[in-house]
VOPAGU-2260 file (C-alpha; in pm, 1 decimal, decimal comma):
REM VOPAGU-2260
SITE   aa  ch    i         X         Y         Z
SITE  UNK   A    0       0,0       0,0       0,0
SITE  UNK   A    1     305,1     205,9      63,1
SITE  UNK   A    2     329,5     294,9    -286,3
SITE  UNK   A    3     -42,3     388,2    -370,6
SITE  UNK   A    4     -34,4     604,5    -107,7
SITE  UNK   A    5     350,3     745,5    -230,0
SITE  UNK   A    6     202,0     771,2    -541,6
SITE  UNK   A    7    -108,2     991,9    -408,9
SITE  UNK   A    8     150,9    1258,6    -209,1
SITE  UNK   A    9     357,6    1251,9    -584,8
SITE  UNK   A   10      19,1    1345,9    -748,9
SITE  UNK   A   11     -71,3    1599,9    -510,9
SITE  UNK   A   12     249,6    1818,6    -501,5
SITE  UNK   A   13     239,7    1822,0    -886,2
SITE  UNK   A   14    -111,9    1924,4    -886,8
SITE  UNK   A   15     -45,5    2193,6    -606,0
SITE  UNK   A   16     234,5    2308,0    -782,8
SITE  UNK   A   17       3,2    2349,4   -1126,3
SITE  UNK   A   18    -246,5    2485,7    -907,3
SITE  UNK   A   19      61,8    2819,5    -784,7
SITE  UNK   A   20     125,1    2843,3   -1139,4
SITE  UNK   A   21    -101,7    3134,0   -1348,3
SITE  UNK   A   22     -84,9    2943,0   -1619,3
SITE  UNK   A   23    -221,6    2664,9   -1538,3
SITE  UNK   A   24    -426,3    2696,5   -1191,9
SITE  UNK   A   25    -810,6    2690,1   -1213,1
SITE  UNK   A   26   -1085,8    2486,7   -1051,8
SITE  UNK   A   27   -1084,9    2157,8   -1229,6
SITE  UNK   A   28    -683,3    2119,5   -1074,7
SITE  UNK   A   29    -852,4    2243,9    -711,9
SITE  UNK   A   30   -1149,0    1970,8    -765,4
SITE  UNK   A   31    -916,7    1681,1    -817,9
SITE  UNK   A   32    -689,9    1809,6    -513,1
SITE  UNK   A   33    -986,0    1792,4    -324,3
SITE  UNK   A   34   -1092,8    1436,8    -420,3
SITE  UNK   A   35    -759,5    1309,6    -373,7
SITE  UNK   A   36    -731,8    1463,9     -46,6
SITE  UNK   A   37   -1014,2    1264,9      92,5
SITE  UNK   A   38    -930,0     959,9    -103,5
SITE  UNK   A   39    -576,9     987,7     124,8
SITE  UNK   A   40    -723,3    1030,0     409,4
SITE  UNK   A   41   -1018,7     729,9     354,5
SITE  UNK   A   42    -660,7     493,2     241,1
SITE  UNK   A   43    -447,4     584,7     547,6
SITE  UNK   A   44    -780,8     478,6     714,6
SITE  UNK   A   45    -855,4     151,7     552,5
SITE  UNK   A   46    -684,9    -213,3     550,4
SITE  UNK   A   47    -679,0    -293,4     207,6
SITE  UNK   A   48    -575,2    -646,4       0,5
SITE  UNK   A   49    -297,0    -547,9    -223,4
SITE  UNK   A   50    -305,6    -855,7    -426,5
SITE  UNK   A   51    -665,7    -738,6    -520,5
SITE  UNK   A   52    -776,9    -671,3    -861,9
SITE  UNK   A   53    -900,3    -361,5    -781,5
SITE  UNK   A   54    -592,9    -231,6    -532,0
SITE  UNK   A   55    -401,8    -335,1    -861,5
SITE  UNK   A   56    -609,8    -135,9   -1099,5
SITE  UNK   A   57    -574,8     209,1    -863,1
SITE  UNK   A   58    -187,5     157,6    -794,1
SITE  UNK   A   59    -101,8     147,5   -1169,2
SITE  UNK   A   60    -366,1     418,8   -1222,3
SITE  UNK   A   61    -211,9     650,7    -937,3
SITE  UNK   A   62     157,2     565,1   -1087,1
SITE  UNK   A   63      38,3     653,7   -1451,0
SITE  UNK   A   64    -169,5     987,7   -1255,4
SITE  UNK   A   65     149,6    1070,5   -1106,9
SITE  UNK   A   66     404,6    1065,3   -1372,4
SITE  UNK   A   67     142,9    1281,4   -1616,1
SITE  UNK   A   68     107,6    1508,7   -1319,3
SITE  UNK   A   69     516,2    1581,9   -1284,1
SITE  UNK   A   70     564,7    1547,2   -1689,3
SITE  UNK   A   71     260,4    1856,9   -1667,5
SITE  UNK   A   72     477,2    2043,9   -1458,3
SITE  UNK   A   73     744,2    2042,2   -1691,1
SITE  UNK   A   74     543,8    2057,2   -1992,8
SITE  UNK   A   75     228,9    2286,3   -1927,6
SITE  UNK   A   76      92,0    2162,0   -2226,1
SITE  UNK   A   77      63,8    1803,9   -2135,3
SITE  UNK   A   78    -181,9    1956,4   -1833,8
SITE  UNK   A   79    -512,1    1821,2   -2028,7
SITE  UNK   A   80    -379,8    1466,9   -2045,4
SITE  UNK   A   81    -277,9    1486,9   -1682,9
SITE  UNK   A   82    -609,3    1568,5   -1555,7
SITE  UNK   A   83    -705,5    1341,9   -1756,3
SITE  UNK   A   84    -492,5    1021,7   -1573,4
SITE  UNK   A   85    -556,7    1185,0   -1208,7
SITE  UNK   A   86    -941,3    1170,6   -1271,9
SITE  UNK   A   87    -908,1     813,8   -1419,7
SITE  UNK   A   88    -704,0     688,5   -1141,2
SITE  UNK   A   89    -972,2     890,0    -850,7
SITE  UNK   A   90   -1206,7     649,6   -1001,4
SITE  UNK   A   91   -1002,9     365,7   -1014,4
SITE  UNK   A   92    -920,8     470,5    -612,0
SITE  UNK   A   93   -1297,5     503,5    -530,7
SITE  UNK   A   94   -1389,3     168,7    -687,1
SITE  UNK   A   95   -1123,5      38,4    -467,7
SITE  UNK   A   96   -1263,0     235,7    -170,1
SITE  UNK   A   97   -1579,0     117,1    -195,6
SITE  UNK   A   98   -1520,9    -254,3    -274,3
SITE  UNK   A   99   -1352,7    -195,9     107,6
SITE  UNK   A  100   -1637,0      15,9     251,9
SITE  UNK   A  101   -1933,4     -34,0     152,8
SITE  UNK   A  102   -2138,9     280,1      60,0
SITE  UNK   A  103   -1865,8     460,9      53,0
């Protein structure tokens, strides 16, 4: 789980860092900070199977998230695409959340 949740804090910081940047802050970057905020704190929470399909499905998500995320940095063009990965992989995370509490 250690590297879901390293994964996360890597998404984050590139997304907070988009979000101090003129030219690339605006909401949609300040929703997905807030999702994945939560989603941390429910993880840190939760004892989850990492040999599970869908703890599988949400780790490579939050790696692929992650890397787009620090690539946008670099590259504010690539920003579209990033948002893109982060919002695939808070799915990915929620399915996983709620196949580990229910009505979550």
């Amino acid at each position: 789980m250690d590297n879901l949740i390293q994964d996360l804090q890597k998404t984050i910081e590139a997304l907070e860092t988009l979000s101090d940047q003129p030219a690339t802050a605006g909401e949609q970057i300040d929703e997905l900070l807030d999702q994945l905020f939560q989603q941390k704190i429910d993880l840190v929470a939760t004892t989850l199977n990492v040999a599970s399909p869908p703890y599988q499905q949400a780790a490579l998500a939050m790696k692929q998230a992650a890397g787009q995320a620090a690539r946008a940095v670099k590259e504010p063009a690539q920003l579209a695409e990033a948002t893109g990965a982060v919002a695939e992989a808070i799915t990915k995370l929620a399915k996983l959340l709620d196949s580990v509490i229910p009505g979550h």
